[in-house]
C-alpha positions as a printed NumPy array, in Angstrom:
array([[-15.896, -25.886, -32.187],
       [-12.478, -26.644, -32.454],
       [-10.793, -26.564, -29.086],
       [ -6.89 , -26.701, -29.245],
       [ -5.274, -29.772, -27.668],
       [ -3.311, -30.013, -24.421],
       [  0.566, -29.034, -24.644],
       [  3.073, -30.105, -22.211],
       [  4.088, -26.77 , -20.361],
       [  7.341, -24.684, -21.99 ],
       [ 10.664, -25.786, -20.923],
       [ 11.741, -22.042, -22.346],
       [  9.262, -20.345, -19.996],
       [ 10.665, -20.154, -15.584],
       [  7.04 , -19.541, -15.325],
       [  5.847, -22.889, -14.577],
       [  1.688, -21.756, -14.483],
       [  1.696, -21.498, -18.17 ],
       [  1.693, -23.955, -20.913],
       [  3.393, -23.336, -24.073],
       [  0.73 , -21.644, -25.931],
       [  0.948, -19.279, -22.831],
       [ -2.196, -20.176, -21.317],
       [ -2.461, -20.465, -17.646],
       [ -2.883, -23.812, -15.791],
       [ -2.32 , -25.856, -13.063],
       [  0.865, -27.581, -12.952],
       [  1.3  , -31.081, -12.455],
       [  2.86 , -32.548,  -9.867],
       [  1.996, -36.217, -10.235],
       [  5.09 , -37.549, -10.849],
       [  7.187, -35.097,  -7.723],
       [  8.407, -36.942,  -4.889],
       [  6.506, -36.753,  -1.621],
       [  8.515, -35.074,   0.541],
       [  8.592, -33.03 ,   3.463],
       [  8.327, -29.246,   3.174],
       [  8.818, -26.436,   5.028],
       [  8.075, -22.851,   4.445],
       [  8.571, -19.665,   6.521],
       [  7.227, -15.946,   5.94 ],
       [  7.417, -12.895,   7.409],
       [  5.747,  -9.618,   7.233],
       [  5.405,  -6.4  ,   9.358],
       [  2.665,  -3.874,  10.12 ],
       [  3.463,  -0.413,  11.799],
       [  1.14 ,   1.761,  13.356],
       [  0.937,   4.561,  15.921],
       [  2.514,   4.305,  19.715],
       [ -0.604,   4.287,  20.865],
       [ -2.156,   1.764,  18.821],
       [  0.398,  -0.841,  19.636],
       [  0.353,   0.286,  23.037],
       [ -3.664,  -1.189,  23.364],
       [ -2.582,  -3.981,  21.735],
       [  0.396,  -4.804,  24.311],
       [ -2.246,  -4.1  ,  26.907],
       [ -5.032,  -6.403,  25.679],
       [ -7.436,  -3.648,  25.817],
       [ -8.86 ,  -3.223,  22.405],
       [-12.761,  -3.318,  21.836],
       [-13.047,  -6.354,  20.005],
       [-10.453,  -8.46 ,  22.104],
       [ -6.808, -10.167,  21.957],
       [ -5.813,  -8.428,  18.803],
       [ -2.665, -10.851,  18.603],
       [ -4.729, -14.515,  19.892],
       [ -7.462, -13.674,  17.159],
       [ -4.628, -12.637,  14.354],
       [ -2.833, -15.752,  15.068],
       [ -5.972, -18.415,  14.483],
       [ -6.863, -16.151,  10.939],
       [ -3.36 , -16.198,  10.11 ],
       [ -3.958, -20.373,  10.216],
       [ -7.27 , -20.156,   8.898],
       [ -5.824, -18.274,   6.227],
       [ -2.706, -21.025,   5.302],
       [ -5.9  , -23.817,   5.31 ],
       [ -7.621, -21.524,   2.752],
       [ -5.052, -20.688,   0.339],
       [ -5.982, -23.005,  -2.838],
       [ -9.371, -21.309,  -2.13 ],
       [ -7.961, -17.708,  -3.156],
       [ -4.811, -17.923,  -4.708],
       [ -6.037, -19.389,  -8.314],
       [ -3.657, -22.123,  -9.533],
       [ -2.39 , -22.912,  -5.981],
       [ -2.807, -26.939,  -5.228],
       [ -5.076, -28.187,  -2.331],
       [ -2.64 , -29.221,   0.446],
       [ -3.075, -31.457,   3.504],
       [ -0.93 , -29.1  ,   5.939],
       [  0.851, -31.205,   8.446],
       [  1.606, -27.916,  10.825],
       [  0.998, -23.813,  10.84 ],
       [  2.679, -22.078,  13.257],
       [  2.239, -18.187,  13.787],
       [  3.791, -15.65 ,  16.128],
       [  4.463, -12.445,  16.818],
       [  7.168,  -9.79 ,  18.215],
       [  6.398,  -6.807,  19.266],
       [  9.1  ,  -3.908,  18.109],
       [  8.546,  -0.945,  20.201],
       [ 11.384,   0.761,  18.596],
       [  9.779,   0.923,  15.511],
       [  5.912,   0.972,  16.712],
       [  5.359,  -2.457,  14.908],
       [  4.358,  -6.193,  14.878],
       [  6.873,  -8.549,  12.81 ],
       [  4.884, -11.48 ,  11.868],
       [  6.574, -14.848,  11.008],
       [  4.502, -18.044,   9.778],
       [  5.56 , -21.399,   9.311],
       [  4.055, -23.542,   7.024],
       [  4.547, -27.378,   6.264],
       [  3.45 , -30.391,   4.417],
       [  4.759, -33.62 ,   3.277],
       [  3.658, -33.8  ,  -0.07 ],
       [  4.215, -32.845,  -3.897],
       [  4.435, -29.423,  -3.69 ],
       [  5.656, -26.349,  -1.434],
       [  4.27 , -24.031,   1.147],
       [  5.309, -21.094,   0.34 ],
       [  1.758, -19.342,  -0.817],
       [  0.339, -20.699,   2.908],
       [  3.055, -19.075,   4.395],
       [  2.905, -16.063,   2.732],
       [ -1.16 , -16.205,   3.097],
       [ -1.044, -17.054,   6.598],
       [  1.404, -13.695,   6.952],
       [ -0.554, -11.5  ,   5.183],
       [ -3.932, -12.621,   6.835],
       [ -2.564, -12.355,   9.977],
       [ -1.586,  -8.82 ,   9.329],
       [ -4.594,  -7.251,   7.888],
       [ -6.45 ,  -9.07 ,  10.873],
       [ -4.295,  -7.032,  12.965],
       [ -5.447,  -4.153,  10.664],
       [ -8.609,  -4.814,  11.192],
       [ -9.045,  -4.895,  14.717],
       [ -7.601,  -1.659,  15.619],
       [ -8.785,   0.339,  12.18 ],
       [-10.978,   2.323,  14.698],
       [ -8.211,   3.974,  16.399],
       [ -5.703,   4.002,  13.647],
       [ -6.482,   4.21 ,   9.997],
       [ -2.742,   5.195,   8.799],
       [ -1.631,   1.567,  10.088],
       [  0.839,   0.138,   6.99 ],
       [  1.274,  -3.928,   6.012],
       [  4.435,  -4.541,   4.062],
       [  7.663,  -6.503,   3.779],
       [  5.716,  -9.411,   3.159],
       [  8.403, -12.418,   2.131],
       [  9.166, -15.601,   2.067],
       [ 12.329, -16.094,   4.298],
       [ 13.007, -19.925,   4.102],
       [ 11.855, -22.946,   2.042],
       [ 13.358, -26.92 ,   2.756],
       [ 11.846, -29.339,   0.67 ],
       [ 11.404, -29.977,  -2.984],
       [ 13.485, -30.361,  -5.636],
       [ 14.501, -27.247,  -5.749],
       [ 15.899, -27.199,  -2.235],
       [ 16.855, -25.182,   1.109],
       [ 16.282, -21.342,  -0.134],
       [ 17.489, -18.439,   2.863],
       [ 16.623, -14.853,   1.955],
       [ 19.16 , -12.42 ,   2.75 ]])
């Protein structure tokens, strides 16, 4: 069998997960500086009055909707090279998640912070931790409100990296 050889990756390509036959692969970060990273995501899920109501209260079935959301949001950061395919195992030096309720708009803004001091970024256990967080949320109140929505999922800051300090706007 004649099995093609190993390319360096496309300097023609922003996509940085495939090589220059356009296969995918993992990148290589062995010669990137160790530095410290930081990442921070944000995402919302909106649901009825009532729904956020029990969660204010603490009084849903299966428990503190919010203290359970926050420890799967974290679980989910620590698990991110386990679902997201290319993504790099990373020794996570700190993952913080909260919460703000917005009674005005019958939701729960999550944010998640996300850091390292390594090779590469955060940003996919950010954005993992988020959306984890989120449909945990879903989860434990799916019994009393099925039309609950998850969006605005985003990455709001990155420091670190060559690539440097990114603020959404």
């Amino acid at each position: 069998m004649n099995t093609p050889k190993p390319t360096a990756p496309s300097d023609s390509s922003p996509l940085t997960h495939f090589d220059a036959q356009g296969q995918a692969h993992m990148v290589d970060v062995a010669a990137k500086a160790h530095t410290h990273r930081v990442a921070v995501a944000e995402g919302r899920i909106t649901m009825e009055p009532a729904t956020l109501a029990l969660i204010q209260s603490g009084s849903a079935k299966k428990g503190d909707v919010l203290g359970i959301a926050r420890i799967a949001g974290i679980q989910g950061a620590k698990k991110t090279s386990e679902l997201i395919p290319l993504c790099h195992p990373i020794a996570l030096t700190r993952v913080a998640v909260e919460f703000e309720v917005e009674a005005s708009s019958n939701s729960v803004l999550c944010r998640a912070t996300a850091e390292c001091t390594g090779q590469t970024g955060v940003e996919m256990e950010a954005l993992t931790a988020t959306s984890v967080a989120l449909l945990t949320i879903y989860d434990m109140c799916k019994a009393v409100d099925r039309g609950m929505t998850v969006g605005g999922v985003r990455l709001v800051e990155k420091r670190g990296g060559k690539s440097g300090h990114f603020v959404a706007t």
